[in-house]
VOTORMAR-682869 format. One line per 3 residues: number of its first residue (from 0); for each residue x negated, z, y negated of C-alpha. Coordinates in nm, 4 decimals. Each point is the difference from the previous one (the first is absolute). Example, Ala and Ser with C-alpha at 12.3 -4.5 7.8 and 13.67 -1.06 7.14 Angstrom:
% VOTORMAR-682869
0	-1.2300,0.7800,0.4500 ~ -0.1370,-0.0660,-0.3440
***
This chain:
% VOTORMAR-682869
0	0.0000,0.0000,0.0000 ~ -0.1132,-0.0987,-0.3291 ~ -0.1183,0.2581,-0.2761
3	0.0376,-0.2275,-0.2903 ~ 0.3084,0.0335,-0.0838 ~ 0.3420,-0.1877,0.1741
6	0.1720,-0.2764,-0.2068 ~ 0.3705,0.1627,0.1001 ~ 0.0871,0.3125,0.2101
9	0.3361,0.1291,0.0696 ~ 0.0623,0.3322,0.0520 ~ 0.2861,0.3318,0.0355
12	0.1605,-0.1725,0.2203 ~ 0.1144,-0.1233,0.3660 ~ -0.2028,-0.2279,0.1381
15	0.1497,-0.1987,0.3162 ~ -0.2607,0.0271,0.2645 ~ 0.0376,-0.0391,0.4001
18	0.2155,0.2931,0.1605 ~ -0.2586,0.2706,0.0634 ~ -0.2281,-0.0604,-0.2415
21	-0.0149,0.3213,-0.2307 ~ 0.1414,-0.0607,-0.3187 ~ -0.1458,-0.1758,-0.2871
24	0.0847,0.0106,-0.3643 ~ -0.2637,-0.1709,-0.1261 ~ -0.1190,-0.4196,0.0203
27	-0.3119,-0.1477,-0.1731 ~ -0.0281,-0.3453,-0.0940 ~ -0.2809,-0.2039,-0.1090
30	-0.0413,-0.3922,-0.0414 ~ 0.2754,-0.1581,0.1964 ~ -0.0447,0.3248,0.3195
33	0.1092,0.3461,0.0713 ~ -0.2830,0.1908,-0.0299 ~ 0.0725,0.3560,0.0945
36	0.3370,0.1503,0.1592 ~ -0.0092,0.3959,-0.0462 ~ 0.1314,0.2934,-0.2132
39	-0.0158,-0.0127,-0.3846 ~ -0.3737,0.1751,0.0517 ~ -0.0528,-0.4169,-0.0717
42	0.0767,0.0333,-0.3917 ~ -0.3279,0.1749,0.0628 ~ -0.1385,-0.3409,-0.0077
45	0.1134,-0.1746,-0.2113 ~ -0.1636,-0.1675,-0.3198 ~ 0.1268,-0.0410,-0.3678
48	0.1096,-0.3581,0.0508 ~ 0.1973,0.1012,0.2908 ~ 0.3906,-0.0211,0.0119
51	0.1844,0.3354,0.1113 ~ 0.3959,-0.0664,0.1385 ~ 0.1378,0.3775,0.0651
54	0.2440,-0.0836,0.2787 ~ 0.1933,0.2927,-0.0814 ~ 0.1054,0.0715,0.3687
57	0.1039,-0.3806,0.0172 ~ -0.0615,-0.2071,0.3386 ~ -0.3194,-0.2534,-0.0160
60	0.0789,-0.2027,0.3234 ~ -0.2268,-0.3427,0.0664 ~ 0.1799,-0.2911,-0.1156
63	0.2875,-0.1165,0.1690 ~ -0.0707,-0.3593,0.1458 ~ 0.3207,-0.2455,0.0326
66	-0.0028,-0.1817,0.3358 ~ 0.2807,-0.2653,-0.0328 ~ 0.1021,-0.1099,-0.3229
69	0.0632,-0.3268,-0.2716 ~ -0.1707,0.0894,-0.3477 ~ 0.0446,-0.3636,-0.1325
72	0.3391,-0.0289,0.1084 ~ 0.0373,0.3486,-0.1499 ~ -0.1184,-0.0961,-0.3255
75	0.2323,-0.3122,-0.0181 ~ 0.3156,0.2269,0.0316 ~ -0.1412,0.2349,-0.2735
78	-0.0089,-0.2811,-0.2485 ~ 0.2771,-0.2295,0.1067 ~ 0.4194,0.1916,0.0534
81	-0.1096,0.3074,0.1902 ~ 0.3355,0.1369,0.1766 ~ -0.2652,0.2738,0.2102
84	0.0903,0.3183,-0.1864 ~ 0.3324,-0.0465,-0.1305 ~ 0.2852,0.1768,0.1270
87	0.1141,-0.0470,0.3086 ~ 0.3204,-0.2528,-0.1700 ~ 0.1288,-0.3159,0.0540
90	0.1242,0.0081,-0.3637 ~ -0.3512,0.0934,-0.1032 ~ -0.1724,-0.2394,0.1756
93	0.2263,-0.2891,-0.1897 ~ -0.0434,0.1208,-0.3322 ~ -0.4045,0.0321,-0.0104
96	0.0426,-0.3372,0.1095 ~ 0.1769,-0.1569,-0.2169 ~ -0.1847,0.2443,-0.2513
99	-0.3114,-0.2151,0.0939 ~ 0.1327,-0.3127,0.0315 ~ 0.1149,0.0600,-0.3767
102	-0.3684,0.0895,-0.0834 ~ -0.1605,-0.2731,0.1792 ~ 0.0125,-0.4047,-0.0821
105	-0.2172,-0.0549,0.3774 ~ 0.1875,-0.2568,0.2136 ~ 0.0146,0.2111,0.2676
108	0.0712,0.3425,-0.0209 ~ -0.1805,0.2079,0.2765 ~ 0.0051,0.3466,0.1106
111	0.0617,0.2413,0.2506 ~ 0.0363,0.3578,0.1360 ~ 0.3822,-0.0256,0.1270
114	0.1390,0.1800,0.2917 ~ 0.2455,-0.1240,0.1860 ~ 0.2289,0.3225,0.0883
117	0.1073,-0.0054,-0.3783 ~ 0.2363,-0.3180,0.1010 ~ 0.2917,-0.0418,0.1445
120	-0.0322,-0.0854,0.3738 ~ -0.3919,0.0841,-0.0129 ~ -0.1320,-0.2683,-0.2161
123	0.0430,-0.1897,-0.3085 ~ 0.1551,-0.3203,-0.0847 ~ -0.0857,-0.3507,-0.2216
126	0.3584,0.0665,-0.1811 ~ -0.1263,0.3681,-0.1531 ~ -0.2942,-0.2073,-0.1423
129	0.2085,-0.2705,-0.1236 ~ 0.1857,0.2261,-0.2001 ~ -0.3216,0.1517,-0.1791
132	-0.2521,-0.3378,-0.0046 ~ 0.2359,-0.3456,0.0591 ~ -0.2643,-0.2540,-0.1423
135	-0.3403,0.0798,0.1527 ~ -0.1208,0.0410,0.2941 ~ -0.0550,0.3871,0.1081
138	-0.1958,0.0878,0.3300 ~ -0.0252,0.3733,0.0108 ~ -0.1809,0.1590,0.3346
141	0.1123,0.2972,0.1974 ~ -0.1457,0.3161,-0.0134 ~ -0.1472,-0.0516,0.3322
144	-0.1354,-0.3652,-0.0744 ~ 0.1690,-0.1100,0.2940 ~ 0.2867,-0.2069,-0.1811
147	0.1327,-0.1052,-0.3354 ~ 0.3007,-0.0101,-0.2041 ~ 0.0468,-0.3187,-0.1979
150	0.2938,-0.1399,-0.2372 ~ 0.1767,-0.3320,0.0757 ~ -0.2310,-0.2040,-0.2249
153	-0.2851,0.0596,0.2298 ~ 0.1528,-0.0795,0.2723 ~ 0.0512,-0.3608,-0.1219
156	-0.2941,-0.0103,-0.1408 ~ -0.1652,0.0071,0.3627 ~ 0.2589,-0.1932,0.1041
159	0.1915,0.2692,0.2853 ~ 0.3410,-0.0064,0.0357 ~ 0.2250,0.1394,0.3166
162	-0.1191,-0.2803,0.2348 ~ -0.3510,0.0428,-0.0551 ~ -0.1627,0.1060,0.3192
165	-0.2195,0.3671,0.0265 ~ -0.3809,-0.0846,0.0117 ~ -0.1848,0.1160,0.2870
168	-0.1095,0.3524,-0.1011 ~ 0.2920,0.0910,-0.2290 ~ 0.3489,-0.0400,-0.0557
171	0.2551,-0.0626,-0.2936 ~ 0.2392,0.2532,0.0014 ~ 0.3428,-0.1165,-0.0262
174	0.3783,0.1528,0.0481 ~ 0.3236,-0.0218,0.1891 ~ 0.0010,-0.3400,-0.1233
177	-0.3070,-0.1363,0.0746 ~ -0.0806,-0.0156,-0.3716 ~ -0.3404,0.0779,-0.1353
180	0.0385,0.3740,-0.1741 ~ -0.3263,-0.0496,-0.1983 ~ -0.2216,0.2679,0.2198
183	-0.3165,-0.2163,0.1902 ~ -0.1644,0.1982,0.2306 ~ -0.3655,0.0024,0.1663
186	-0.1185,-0.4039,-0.0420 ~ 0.2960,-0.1337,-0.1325 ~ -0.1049,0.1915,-0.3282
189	-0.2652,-0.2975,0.0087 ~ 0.2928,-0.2636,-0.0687 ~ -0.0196,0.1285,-0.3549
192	-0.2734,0.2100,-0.1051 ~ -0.2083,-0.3273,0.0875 ~ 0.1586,-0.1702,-0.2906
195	-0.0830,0.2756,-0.2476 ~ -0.2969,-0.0708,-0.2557 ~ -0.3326,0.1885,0.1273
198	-0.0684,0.3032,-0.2483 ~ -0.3496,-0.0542,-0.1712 ~ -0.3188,0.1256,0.0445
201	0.0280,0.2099,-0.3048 ~ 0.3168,0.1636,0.1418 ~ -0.1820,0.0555,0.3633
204	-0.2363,0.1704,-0.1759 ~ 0.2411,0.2425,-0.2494 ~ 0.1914,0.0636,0.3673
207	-0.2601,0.0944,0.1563 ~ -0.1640,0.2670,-0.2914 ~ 0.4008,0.1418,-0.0632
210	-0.0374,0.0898,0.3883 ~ -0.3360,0.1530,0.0308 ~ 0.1157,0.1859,-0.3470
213	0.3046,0.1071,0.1643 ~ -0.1447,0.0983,0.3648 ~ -0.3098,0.1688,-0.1975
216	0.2697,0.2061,-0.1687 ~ 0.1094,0.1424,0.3019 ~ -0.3532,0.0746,0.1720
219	-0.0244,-0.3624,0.1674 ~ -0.4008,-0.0637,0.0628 ~ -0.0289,-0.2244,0.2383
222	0.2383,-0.2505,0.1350 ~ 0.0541,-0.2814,0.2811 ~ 0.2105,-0.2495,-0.1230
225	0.1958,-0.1755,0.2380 ~ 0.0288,-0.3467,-0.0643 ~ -0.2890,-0.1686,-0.1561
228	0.1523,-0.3331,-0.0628 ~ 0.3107,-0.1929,-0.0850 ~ 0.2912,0.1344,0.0612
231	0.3781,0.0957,-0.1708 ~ -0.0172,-0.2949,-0.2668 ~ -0.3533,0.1322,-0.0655
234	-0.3376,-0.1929,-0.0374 ~ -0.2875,0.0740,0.2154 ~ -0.1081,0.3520,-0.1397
237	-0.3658,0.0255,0.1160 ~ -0.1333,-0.1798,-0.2886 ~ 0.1498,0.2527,-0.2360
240	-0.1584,0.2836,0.1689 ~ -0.2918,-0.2101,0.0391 ~ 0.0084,-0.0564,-0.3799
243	0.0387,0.4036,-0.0553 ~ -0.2627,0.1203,0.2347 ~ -0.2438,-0.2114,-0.1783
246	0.0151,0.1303,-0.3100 ~ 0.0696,0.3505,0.0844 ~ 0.3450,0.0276,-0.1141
249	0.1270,0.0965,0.3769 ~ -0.0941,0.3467,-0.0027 ~ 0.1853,0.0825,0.3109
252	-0.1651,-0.0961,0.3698 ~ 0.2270,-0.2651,0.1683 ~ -0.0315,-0.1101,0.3268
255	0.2108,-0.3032,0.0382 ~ 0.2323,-0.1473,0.2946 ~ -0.0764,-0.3715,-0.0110
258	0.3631,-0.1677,0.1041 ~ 0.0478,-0.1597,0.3253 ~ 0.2215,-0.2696,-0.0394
261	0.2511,-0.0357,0.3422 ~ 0.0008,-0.3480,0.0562 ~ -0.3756,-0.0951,-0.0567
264	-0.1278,0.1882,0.2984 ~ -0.3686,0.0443,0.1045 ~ -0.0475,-0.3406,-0.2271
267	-0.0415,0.2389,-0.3025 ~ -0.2606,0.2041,0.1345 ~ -0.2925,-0.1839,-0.1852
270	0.1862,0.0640,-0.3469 ~ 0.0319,0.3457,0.0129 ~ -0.3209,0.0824,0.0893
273	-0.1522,-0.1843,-0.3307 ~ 0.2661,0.1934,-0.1319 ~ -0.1229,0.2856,0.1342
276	-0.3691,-0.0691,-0.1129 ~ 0.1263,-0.0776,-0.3300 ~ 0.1110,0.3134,-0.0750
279	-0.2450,0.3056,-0.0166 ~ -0.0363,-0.0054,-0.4156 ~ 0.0044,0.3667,-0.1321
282	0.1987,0.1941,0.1377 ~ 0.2558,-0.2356,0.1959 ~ -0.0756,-0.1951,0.3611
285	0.2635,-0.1443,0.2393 ~ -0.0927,0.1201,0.3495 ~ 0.3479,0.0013,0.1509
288	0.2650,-0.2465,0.0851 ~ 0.3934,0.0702,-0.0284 ~ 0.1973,-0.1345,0.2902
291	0.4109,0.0292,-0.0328 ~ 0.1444,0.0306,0.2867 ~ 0.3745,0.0680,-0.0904
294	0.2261,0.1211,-0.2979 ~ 0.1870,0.2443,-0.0723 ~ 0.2797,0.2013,0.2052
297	0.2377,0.0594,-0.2916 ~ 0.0536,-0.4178,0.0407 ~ -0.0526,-0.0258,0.4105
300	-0.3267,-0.2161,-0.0292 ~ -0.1748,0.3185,0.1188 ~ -0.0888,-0.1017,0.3275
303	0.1610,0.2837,0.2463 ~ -0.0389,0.0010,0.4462 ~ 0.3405,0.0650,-0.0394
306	0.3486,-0.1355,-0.1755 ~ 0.0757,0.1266,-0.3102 ~ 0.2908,0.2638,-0.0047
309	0.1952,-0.1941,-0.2365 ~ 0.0354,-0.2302,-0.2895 ~ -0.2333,-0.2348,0.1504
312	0.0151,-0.3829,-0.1508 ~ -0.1955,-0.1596,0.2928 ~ -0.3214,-0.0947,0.0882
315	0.1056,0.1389,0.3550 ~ 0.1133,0.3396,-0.1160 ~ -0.4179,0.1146,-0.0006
318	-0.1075,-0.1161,-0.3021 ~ -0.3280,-0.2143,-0.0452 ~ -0.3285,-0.0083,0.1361
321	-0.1946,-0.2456,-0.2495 ~ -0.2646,-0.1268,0.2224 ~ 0.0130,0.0005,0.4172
324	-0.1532,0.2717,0.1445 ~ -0.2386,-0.2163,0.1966 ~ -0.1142,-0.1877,-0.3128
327	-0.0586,0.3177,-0.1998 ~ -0.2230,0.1614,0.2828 ~ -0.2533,-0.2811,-0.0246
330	0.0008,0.0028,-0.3879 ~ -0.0704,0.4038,0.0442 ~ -0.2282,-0.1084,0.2252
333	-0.2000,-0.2372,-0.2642 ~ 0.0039,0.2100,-0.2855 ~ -0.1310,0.3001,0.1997
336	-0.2350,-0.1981,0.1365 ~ -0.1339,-0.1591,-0.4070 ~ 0.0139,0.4283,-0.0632
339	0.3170,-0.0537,-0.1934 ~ 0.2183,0.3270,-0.0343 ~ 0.3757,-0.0670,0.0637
342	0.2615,0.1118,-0.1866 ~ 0.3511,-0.0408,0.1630 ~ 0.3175,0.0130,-0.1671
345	0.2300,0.1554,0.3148 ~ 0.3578,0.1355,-0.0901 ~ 0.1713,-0.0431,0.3208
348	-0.0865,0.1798,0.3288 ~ -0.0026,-0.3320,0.1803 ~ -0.2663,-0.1423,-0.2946
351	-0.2107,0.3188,0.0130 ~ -0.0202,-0.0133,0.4016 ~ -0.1017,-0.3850,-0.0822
354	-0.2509,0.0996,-0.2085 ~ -0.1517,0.2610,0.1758 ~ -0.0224,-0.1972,0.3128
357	-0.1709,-0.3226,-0.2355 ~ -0.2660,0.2716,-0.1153 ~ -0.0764,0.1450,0.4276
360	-0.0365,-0.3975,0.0684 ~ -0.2081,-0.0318,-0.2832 ~ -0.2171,0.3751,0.0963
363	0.0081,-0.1253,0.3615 ~ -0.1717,-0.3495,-0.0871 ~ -0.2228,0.1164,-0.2705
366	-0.1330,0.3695,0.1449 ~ 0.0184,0.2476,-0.2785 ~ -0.0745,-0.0450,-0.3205
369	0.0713,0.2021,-0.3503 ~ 0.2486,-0.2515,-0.1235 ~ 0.2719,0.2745,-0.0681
372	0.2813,-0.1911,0.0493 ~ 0.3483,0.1143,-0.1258 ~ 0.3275,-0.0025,0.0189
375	0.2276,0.0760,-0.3128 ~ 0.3458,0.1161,-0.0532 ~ 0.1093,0.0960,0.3636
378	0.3756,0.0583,-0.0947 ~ 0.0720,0.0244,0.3942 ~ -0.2386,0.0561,0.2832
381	0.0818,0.0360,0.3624 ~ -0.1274,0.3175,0.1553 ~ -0.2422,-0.1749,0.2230
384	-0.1119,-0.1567,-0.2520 ~ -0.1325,0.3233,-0.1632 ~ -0.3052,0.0943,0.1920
387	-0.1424,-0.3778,-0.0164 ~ -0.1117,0.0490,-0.3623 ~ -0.2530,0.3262,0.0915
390	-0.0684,-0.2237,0.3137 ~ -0.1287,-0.3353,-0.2133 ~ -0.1106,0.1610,-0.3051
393	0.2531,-0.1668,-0.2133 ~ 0.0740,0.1592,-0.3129 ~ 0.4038,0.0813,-0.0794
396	0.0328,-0.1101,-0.3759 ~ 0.3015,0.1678,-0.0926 ~ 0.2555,-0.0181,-0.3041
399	0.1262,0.3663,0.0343 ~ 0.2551,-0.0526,-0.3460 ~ 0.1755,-0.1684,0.2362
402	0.0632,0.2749,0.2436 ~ 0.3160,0.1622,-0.1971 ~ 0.3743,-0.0044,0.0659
405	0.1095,-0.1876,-0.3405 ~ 0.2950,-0.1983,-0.0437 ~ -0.1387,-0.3580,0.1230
408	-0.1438,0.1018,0.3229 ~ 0.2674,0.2586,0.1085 ~ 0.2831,-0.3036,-0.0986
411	-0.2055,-0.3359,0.0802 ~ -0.2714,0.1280,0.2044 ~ 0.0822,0.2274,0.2332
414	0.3393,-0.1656,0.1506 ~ -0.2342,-0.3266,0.1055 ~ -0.2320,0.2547,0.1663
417	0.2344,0.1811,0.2102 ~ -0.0296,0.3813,0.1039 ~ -0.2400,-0.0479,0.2297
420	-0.2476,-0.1906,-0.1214 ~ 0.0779,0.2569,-0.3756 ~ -0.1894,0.1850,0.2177
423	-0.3474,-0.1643,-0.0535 ~ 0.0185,-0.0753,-0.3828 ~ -0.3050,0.0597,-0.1643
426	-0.1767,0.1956,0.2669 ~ -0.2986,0.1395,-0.2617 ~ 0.0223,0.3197,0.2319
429	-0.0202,-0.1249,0.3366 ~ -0.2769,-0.2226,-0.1123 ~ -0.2031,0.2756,-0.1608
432	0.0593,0.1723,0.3191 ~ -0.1258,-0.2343,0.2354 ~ -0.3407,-0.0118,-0.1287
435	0.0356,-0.3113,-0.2930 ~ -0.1192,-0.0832,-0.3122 ~ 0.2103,0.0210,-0.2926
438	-0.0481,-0.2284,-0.2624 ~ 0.2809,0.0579,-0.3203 ~ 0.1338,-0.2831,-0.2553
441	0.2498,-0.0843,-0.2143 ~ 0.1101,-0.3913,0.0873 ~ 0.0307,0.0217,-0.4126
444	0.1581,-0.1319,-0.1639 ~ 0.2748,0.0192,0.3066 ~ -0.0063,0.3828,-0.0697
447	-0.1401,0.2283,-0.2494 ~ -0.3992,0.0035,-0.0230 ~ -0.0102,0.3585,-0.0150
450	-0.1920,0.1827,0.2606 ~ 0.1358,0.3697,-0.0783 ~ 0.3489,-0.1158,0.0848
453	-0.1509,-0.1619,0.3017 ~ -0.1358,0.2933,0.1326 ~ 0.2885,0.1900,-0.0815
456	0.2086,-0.2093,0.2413 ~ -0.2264,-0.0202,0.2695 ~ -0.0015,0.3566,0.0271
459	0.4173,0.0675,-0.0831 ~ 0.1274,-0.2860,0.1185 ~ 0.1931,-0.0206,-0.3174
462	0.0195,-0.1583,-0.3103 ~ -0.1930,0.1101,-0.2868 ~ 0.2258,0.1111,-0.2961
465	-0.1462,-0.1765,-0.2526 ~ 0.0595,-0.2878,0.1812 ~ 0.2922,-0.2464,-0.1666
468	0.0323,-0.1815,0.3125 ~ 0.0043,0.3586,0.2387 ~ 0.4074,-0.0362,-0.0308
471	0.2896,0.0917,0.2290 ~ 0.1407,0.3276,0.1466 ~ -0.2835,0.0571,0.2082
474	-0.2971,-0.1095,-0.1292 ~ -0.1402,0.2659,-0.1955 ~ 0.1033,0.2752,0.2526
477	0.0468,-0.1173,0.3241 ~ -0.3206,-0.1418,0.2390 ~ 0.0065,-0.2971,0.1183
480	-0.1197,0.0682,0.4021 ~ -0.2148,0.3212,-0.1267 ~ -0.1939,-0.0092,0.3049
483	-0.1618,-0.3071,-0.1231 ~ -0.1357,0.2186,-0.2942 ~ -0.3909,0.0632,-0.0088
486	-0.1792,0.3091,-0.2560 ~ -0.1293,-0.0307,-0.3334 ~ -0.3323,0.0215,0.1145
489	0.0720,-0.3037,0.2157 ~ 0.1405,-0.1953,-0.2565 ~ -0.2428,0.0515,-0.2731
492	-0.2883,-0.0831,0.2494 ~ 0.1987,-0.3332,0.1223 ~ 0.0154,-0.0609,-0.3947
495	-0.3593,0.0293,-0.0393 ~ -0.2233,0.0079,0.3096 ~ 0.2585,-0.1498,0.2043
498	0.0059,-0.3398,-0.2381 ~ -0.3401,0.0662,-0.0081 ~ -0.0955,-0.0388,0.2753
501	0.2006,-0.3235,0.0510 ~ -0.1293,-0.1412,-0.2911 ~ -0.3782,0.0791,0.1659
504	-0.1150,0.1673,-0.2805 ~ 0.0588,0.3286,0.1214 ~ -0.4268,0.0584,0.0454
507	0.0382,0.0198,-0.4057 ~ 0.3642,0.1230,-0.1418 ~ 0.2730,0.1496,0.1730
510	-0.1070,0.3763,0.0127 ~ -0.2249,0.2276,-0.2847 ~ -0.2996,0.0371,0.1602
513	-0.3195,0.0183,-0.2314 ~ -0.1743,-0.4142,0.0297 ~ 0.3362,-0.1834,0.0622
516	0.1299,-0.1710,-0.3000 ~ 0.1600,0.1717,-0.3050 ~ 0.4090,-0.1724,0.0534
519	0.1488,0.3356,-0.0766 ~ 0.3607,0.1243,-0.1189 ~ 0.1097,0.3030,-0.1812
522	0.3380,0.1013,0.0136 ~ 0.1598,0.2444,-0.2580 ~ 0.0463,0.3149,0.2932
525	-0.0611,0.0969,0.3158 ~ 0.1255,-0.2260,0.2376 ~ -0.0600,0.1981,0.3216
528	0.2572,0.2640,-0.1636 ~ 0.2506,-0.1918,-0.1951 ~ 0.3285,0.0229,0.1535
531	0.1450,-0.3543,-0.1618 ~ -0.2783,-0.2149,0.1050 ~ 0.1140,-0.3217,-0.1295
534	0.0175,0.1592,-0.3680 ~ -0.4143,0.0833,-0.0474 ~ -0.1587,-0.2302,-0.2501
537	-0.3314,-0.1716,-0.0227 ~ -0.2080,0.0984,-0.2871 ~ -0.3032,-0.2102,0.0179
540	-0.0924,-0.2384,0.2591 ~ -0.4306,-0.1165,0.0449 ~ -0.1441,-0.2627,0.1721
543	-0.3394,-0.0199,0.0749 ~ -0.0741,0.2111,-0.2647 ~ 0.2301,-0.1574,-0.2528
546	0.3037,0.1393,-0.1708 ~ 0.2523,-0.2631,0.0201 ~ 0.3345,0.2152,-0.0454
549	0.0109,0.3477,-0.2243 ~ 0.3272,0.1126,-0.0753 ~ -0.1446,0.2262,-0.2170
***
């Protein structure tokens, strides 16, 4: 330990360390490290240039690391007709945008936030955006980025009417009638959002700084950013983090999940390994790839071993399994084999057995390797499916907002799953204890960004209540399957060594240990004792030295 003098230390306070380490109230920091972890004996140390942050009791934990989420995307819905954290309202939803539409002379109008348990039936209609916006075209996507609600004028303008057939991959919802209603879900989105007008460099770029501001805010170091190319009406976004790496403006680390495109196969192997060795500027590189394997429950394409319960609109009753199970064991195969990691979307329990047995196949050809694969959002998972992710080392990337009994999964959700299989939603707790890894996101902007609410469900299995979207009789007080919940010293370390470690970086962040990196977040009390979890505040947030969020 140096005797010159620390550039910052913090001190009087709690400082998160691993369970049996006597406690510490004190961490040094000098350059971009943690120097020192102790008692505040350290302000013995410290020089007259040297930063002192009294804690005052407060919680210093490492910083928390977001496994699975969409900054860019993010960023867009910031600046464009945001419906994320309005009230819960059909009628609220309708006048922001018409409010915007007012305020803005773009062609298109674009947006999006909306959830679909605020409409009649479960989901909006073309006719409610008539009403507000009848002369351009509006394309606004679902909270869950799954689908999107468009007026009438789109609609022509991609030319879909009722006899228009669904793509492969996606479907246009229609009604009794047969008649288009105006909601496209999964690739049938693509029908319009290909027509919209790219957004520009410049705006990549603002998107991209409003979300690290944002996530910073909230104690976000460190993220791995799921789809690293073009995708929802987006441009290809690895030249604008490209772009900020250089010149230093991303101050966050980023791994990124280059995109695997369904129906190129193996062909676009090449590509996204220059992609791969084109990234590595700063503080960004692109070491994973993001495979989809299915959608979404709350619309059937979740890919189930079983019928859905009810309310199913085809696709033989199981919903969708985007690539053959063969074909996706030999691309596991390849990129394990080019030292890819693997990043699987999985919703169903049918798509997460397919993906678990792609990654054995893959483990079996290859021999071991440190690849940590993953699988992320793992809404259902058969029982015997459980042990297999101790048994292959792959890392459960979970979503644990999610894991609450609000008003759009006890009404839309839980009917198509059936009692039964209710049974295995959002198993964080059998995972844990099986022996797996825990890795914690956010999917944001599909859900709020903010870890501490997170957490908060993971271990009560119910909404936080500062939460907009946490509505419904039972979701602030009643647990959704509470033996599924896992400890607050579980979920803070799948929030920070957990991601970590899936983001291989945990040899340098993901724990306060004196020579790892300085990514570092102070909340505003102690966090170990607080009984309202989801209500603590971050005060400051560091990385690698660096301030980059004081909210003091």
């Amino acid at each position: 330990m140096s005797t010159t003098g620390f550039d910052t230390i913090f001190f009087n306070g709690n400082v998160l360390t691993s369970p049996g380490t006597p406690g510490r109230t004190a961490v040094a920091v000098s350059s971009d490290r943690i120097v020192a972890v102790g008692d505040d004996r350290l302000l013995e140390h410290c020089g007259p240039h040297t930063e002192r942050i009294d804690m005052r009791g407060a919680t210093l934990l490492p910083g928390f690391q977001d496994a699975h989420v969409h900054p860019i995307e993010a960023g867009l819905r910031r600046l464009r007709c945001d419906l994320s954290e309005l009230p819960h309202s059909r009628d609220e939803y309708l006048r922001a945008i018409r409010a915007y539409a007012d305020g803005n002379a773009d062609a298109w109008i674009l947006g999006a936030g909306w959830y679909g348990d605020v409409f009649p039936g479960g989901l909006p209609s073309r006719q409610d955006l008539d009403a507000v916006v009848p002369d351009r075209p509006v394309v606004l996507a679902s909270h869950d980025a799954h689908g999107i609600w468009v007026n009438t004028c789109a609609l022509r303008r991609a030319g879909i009417d009722d006899a228009t057939p669904d793509p492969p991959g996606g479907r246009i919802n229609r009604d009794a009638e047969g008649t288009a209603t105006g909601v496209l879900v999964e690739s049938a989105a693509d029908l319009v959002t290909e027509l919209i007008p790219p957004p520009s460099p410049e705006l990549m770029e603002r998107a991209l700084l409003e979300a690290q501001r944002h996530l910073q805010s909230l104690g976000v170091t460190t993220w791995q950013d799921a789809i690293i190319g073009s995708m929802w009406g987006t441009p290809d976004n690895l030249p604008t983090y490209l772009s900020l790496a250089q010149d230093g403006r991303l101050t966050a680390r980023v791994v990124g999940a280059l995109w695997w495109t369904a129906n190129r196969g193996l062909g676009q192997l090449d590509e996204l390994k220059e992609r791969r060795a084109a990234s590595g500027l700063g503080r960004f590189r692109a070491t994973s790839v993001k495979i989809m394997q299915d959608g979404i429950c709350e619309n059937c394409t979740g890919s189930m071993l079983t019928p859905y319960a009810s309310g199913s609109t085809g696709h033989g009753d199981t919903g969708m399994s985007f690539i053959p199970p063969g074909e996706l064991a030999q691309i596991a195969r390849a990129l394990d084999a080019d030292g890819f990691q693997i990043h699987l979307h999985a919703v169903g329990d049918r798509a997460v057995r397919e993906s678990l047995d792609s990654l054995e196949y893959a483990l079996g050809s290859n021999g071991p390797t440190d690849n940590r694969h993953q699988i992320a959002h793992l809404d259902v998972v058969h029982p015997t499916d459980i042990p297999r992710f101790k048994q292959l080392g792959v890392v459960a990337n979970i979503q644990a907002l999610w894991a609450r009994k609000d008003r759009e999964i006890v009404e839309r959700k839980l009917p198509l799953l059936g009692q039964e299989r209710a049974r295995w939603h959002f198993p964080f707790g059998s995972l844990a204890r099986s022996g797996a890894i825990l890795a914690m996101g956010s999917d944001w902007p599909v859900t709020d960004p903010n870890p501490l609410w997170a957490i908060h469900t993971a271990v009560h299995r119910t909404g936080p209540p500062e939460d907009p979207h946490a509505v419904g009789d039972e979701a602030l007080t009643e647990p959704l399957e509470a033996a599924e919940a896992i400890d607050l010293r579980a979920a803070l370390t799948a929030y920070t060594m957990g991601s970590a470690y899936a983001n291989h970086l945990d040899h340098e962040t993901g724990t306060i240990e004196a020579g790892k990196l300085a990514d570092l977040v102070l909340l505003d009390r102690d966090i170990l004792t607080t009984p309202q979890i989801s209500s603590a505040q971050v005060t400051l947030t560091m990385v690698g030295g660096e301030t980059v969020f004081r909210s003091r």
